[in-house]
C-alpha positions as CSV (number, residue, x, y, z in Angstrom):
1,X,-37.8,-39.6,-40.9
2,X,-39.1,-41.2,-37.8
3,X,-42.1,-42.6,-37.5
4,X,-45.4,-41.4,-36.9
5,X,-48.1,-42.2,-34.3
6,X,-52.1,-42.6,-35.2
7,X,-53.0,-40.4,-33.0
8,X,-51.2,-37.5,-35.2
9,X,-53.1,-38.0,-38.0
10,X,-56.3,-39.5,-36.7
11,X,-58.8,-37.4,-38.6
12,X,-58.4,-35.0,-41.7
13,X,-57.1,-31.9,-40.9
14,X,-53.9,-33.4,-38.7
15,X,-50.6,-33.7,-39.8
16,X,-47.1,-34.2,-39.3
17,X,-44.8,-32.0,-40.4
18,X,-40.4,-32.5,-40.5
19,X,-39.1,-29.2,-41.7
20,X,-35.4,-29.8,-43.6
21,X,-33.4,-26.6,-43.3
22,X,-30.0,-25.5,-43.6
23,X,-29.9,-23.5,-40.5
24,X,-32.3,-23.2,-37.1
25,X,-33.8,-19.6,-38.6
26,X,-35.3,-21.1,-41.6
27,X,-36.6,-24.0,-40.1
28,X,-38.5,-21.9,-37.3
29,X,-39.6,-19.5,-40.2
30,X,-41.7,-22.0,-41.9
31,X,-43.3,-23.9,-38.7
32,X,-44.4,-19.9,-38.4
33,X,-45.8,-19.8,-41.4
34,X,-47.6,-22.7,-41.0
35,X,-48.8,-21.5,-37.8
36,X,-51.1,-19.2,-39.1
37,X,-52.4,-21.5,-41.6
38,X,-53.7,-23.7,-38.2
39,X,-52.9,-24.8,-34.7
40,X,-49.4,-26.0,-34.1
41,X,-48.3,-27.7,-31.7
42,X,-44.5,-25.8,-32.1
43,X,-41.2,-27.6,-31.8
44,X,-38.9,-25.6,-29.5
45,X,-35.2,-27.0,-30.6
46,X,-33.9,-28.4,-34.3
47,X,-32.1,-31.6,-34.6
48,X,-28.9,-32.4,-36.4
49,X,-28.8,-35.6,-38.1
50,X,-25.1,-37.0,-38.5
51,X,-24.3,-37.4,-41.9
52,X,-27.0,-35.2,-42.9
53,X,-26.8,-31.4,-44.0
54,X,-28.8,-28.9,-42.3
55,X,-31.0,-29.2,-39.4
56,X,-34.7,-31.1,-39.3
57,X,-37.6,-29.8,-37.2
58,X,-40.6,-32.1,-36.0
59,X,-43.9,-30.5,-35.5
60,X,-47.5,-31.0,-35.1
61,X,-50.3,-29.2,-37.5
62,X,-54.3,-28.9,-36.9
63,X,-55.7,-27.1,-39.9
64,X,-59.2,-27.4,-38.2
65,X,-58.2,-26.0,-34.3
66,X,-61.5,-26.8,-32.5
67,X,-63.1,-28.6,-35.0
68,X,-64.3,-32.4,-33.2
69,X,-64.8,-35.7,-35.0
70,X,-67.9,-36.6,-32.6
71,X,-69.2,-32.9,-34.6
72,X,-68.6,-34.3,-38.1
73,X,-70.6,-38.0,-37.3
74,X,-73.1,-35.7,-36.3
75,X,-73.5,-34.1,-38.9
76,X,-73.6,-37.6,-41.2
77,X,-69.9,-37.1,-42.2
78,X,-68.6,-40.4,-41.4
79,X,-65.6,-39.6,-43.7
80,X,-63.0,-39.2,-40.4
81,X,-65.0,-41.3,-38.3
82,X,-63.1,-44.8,-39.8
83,X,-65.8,-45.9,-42.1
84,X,-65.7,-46.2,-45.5
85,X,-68.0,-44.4,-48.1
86,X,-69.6,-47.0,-50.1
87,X,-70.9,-46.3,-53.6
C-alpha cells in the first residue's frame, strides 16, 4: 500500500481507502457504497499490481462533507484540533 499524506486524514471523519478486488466492477461497487455513507473524492481507473491478484482502487472518504475543524474548536472540541485531552 502506498503511503498516505496528513492532509488525508487530518481531522476525524477523513480517511483513506484502497479497495482489493478481483475485477474493476467490484472494486467500483464498493467505493459506491461508500459513497453514500460520505463524500468521496472517487477514483476514476483500478491499478494492477504485478505479482498481485486482482485490481486495487485508491480513494478518498469524508464521513463529515461540510463539517469544518475551525467549527469544532468553536464549539470547545479540541479533539481534531491537534491537542491532547488531558485528564
Amino acid at each position: 500500500m502506498r503511503s498516505v499524506n496528513e492532509a488525508h486524514v487530518a481531522r476525524p471523519g477523513l480517511a483513506v481507502v484502497e479497495v482489493a478486488a478481483l475485477d474493476d466492477a467490484t472494486a467500483f461497487a464498493v467505493q459506491e457504497l461508500l459513497a453514500a455513507q460520505g463524500a468521496v473524492a472517487a477514483a476514476q481507473r483500478t491499478v494492477r499490481e504485478p505479482g498481485e491478484p486482482g485490481v486495487r482502487l485508491r480513494f478518498f472518504l469524508d464521513l463529515h462533507p461540510g463539517d469544518d475543524q475551525d467549527d469544532a474548536t468553536k464549539d470547545g472540541d479540541h479533539r481534531g484540533a491537534g491537542t491532547r485531552n488531558r485528564p
